[in-house]
C-alpha positions as a Markdown table, in Angstrom:
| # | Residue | x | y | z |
|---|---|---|---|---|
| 1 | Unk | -44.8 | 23.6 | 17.6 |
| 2 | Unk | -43.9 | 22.4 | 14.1 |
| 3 | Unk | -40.5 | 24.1 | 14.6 |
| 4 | Unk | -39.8 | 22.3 | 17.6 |
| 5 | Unk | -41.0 | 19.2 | 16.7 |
| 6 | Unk | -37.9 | 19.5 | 13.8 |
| 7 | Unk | -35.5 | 20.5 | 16.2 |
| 8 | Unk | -36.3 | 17.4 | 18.6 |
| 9 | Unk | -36.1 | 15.1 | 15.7 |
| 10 | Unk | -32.4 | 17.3 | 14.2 |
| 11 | Unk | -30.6 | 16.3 | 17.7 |
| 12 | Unk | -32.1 | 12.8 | 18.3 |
| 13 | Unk | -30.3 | 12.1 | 15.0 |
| 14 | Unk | -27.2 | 13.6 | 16.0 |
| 15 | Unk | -27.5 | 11.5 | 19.2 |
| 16 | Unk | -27.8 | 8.5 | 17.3 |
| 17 | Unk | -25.2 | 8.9 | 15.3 |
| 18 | Unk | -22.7 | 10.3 | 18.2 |
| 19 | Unk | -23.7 | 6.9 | 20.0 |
| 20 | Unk | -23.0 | 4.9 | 17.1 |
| 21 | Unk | -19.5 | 6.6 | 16.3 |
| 22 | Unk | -19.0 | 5.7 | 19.9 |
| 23 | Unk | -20.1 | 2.2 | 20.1 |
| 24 | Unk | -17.5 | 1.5 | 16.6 |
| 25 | Unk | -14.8 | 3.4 | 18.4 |
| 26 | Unk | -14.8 | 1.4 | 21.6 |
| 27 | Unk | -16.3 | -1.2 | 21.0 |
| 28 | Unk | -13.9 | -2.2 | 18.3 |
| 29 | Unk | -11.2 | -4.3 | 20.7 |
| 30 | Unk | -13.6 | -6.7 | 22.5 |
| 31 | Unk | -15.3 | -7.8 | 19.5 |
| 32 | Unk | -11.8 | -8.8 | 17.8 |
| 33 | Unk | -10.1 | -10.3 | 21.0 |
| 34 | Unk | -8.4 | -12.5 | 21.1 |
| 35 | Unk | -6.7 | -12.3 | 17.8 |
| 36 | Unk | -3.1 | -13.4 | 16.8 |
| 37 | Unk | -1.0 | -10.6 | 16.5 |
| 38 | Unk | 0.5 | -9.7 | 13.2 |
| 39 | Unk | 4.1 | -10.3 | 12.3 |
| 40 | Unk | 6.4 | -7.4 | 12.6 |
| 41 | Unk | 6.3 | -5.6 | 8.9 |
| 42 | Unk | 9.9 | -4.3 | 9.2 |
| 43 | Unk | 12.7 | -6.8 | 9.0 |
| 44 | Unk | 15.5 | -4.6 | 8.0 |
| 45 | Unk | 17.9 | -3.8 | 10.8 |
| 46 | Unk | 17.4 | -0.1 | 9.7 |
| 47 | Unk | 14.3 | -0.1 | 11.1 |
| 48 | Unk | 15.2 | -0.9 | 14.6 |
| 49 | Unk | 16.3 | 0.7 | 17.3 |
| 50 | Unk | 17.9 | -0.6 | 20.6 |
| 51 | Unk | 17.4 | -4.0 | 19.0 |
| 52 | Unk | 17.9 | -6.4 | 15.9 |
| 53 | Unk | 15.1 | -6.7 | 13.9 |
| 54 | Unk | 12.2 | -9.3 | 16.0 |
| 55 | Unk | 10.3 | -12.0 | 15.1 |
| 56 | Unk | 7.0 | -13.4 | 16.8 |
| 57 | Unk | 8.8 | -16.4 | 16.7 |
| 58 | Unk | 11.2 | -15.3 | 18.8 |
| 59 | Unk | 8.9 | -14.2 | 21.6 |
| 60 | Unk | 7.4 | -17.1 | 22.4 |
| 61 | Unk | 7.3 | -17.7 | 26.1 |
| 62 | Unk | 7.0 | -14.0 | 26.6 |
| 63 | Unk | 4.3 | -11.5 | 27.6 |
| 64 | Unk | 5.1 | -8.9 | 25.3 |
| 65 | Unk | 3.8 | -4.8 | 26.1 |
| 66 | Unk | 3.5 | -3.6 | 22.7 |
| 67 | Unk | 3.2 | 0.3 | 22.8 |
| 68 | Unk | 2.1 | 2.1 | 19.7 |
| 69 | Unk | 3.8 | 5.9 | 20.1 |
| 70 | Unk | 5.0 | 9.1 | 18.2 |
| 71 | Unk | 7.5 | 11.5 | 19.7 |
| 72 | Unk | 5.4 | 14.7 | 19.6 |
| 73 | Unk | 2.5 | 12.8 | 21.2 |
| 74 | Unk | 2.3 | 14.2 | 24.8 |
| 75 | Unk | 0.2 | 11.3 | 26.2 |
| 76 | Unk | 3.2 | 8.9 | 25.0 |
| 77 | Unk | 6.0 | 10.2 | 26.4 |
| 78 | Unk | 4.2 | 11.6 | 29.4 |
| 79 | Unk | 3.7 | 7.4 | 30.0 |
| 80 | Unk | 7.4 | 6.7 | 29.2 |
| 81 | Unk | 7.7 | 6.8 | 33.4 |
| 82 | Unk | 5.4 | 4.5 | 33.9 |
| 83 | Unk | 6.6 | 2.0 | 30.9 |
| 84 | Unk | 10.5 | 2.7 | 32.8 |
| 85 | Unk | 9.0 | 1.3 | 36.1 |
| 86 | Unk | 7.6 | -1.6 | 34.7 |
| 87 | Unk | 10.2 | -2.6 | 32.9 |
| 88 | Unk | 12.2 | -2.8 | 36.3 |
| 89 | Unk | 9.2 | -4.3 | 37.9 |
| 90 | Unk | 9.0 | -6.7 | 35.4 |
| 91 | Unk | 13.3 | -7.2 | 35.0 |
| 92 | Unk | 13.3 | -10.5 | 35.5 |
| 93 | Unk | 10.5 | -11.8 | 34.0 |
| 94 | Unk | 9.4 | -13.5 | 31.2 |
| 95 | Unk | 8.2 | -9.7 | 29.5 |
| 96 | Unk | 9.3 | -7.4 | 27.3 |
| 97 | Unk | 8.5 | -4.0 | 26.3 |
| 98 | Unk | 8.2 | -3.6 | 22.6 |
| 99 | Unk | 8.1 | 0.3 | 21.2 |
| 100 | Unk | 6.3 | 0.7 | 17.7 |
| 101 | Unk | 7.2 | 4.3 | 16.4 |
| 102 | Unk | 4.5 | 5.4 | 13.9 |
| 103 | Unk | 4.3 | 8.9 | 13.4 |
| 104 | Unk | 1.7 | 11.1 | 13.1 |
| 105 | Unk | 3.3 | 14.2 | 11.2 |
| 106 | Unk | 6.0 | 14.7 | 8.2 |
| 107 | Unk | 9.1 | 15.4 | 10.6 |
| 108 | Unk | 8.5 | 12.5 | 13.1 |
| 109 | Unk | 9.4 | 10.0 | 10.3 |
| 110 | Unk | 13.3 | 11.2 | 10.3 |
| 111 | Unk | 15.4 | 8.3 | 12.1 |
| 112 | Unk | 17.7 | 10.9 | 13.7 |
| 113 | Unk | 15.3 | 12.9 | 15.2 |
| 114 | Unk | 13.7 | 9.9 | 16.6 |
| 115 | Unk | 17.1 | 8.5 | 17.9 |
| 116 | Unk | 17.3 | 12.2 | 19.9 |
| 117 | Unk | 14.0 | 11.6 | 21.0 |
| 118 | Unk | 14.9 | 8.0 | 22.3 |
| 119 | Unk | 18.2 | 9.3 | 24.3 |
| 120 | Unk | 15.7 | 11.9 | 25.8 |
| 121 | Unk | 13.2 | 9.9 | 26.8 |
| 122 | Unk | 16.0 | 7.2 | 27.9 |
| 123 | Unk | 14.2 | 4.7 | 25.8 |
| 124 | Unk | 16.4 | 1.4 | 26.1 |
| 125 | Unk | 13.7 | -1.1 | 25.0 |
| 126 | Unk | 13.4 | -2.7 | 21.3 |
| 127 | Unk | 12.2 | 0.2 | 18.9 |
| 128 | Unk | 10.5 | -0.4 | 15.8 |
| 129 | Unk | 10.2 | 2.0 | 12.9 |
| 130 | Unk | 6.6 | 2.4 | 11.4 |
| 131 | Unk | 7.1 | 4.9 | 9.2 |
| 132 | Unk | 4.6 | 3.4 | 6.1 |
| 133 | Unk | 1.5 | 2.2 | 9.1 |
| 134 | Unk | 2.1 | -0.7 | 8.0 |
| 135 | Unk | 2.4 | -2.3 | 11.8 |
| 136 | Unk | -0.5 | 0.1 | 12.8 |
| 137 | Unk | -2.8 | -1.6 | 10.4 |
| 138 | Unk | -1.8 | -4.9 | 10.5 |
| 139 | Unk | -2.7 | -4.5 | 14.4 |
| 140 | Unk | -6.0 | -2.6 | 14.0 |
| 141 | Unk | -4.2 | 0.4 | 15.8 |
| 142 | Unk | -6.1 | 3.7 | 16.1 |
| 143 | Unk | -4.9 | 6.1 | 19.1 |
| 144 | Unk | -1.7 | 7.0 | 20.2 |
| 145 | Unk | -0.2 | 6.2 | 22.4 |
| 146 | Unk | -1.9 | 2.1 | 22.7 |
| 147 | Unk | -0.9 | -0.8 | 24.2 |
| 148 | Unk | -1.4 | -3.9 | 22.9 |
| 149 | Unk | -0.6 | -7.0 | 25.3 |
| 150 | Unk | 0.1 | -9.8 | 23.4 |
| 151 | Unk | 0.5 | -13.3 | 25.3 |
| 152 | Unk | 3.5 | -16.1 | 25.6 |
| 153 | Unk | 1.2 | -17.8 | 22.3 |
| 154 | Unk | 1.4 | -14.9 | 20.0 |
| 155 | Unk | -1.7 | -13.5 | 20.6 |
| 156 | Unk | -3.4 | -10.2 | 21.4 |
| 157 | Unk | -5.7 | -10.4 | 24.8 |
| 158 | Unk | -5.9 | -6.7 | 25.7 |
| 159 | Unk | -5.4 | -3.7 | 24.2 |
| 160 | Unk | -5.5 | -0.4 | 26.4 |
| 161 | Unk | -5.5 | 3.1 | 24.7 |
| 162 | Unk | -4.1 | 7.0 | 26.5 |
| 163 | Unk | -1.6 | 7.8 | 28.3 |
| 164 | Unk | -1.0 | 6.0 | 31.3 |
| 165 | Unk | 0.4 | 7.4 | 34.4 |
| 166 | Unk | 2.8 | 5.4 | 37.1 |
| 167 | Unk | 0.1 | 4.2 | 39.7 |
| 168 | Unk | -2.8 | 5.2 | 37.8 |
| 169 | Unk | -6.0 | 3.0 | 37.3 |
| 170 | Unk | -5.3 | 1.8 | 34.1 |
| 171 | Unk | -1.7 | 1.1 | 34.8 |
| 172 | Unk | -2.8 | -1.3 | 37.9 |
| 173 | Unk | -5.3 | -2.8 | 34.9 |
| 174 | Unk | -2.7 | -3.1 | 32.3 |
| 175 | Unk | -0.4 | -4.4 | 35.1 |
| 176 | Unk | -3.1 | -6.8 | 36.3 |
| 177 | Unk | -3.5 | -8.2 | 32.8 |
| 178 | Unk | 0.1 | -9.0 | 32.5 |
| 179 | Unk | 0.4 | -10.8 | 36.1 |
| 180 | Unk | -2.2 | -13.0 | 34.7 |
| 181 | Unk | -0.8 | -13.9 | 31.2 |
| 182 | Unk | 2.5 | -14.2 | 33.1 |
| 183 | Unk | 0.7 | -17.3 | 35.1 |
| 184 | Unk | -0.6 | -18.9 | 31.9 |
């Protein structure tokens, strides 16, 4: 009796402590929303790719898609066709998707390597290097691949995390979310 009487108490710990891990996990975004979004960290051309170097500043007016990715992330690129369709969807609009490259092991933080990967992939949207997290962290980024949708103000109002499929349920949120900022 004494025995189970342990056990019962050993995994209504563990409970507890899965269900708080959870709670901080996801429950981080709503509590911290809206918030302005940080100022890109990298201002030297050398760290762009498809782009000059961009300022907040210079996005005002615009929705902006910001998606937090690494080349040998599977989710990312396996959402790169849905990103491609919304870009056309979205061609003449004020939006713009921004790509924030921090990677997650040793050999994803050579620039030629990610160029390749960029050709492959056919990424022709403003790329910024993140080699030091220094982007990550300013935005509170945890998961690859994330997108962070930041208003025509400057200021994050969703943020949606996994890899998200052409037609899927979160791309029809995510899509949702930027019709609406797009109105404001």
């Amino acid at each position: 009796m004494q025995a189970k009487k342990l056990i019962a108490t050993h995994w209504f710990f563990v409970l507890l402590i899965l269900l708080i891990t959870l709670y901080a996990e996801c429950g981080w975004t709503a509590k911290q929303l809206p918030r302005a979004a940080p100022e890109f960290t990298h201002p030297d051309r050398g760290d762009w790719l498809n782009s000059e170097p961009l300022s907040l500043a210079g996005l005002r007016g615009k929705v902006v898609l910001i998606d937090f990715w690494t080349f040998d992330c599977w989710n990312c690129y396996r959402s790169f066709g849905w990103l491609h369709a919304l870009e056309v969807q979205m061609k003449n609009r004020e939006f713009m998707v921004i790509g924030v490259h921090t990677p997650e092991f040793e050999h994803e933080r050579h620039k030629g390597r990610l160029q390749e990967k960029v050709k492959l992939y056919d990424l022709r949207h403003p790329i910024m290097i993140d080699n030091d997290f220094s982007y990550w962290n300013a935005a509170g980024s945890r998961y690859w691949p994330s997108f962070f949708l930041v208003d025509k103000k400057g200021v994050i109002r969703a943020i949606y995390m996994g890899q998200t499929d052409l037609n899927s349920d979160q791309a029809k949120k995510i899509e949702a979310t930027i019709e609406s900022l797009l109105l404001e």
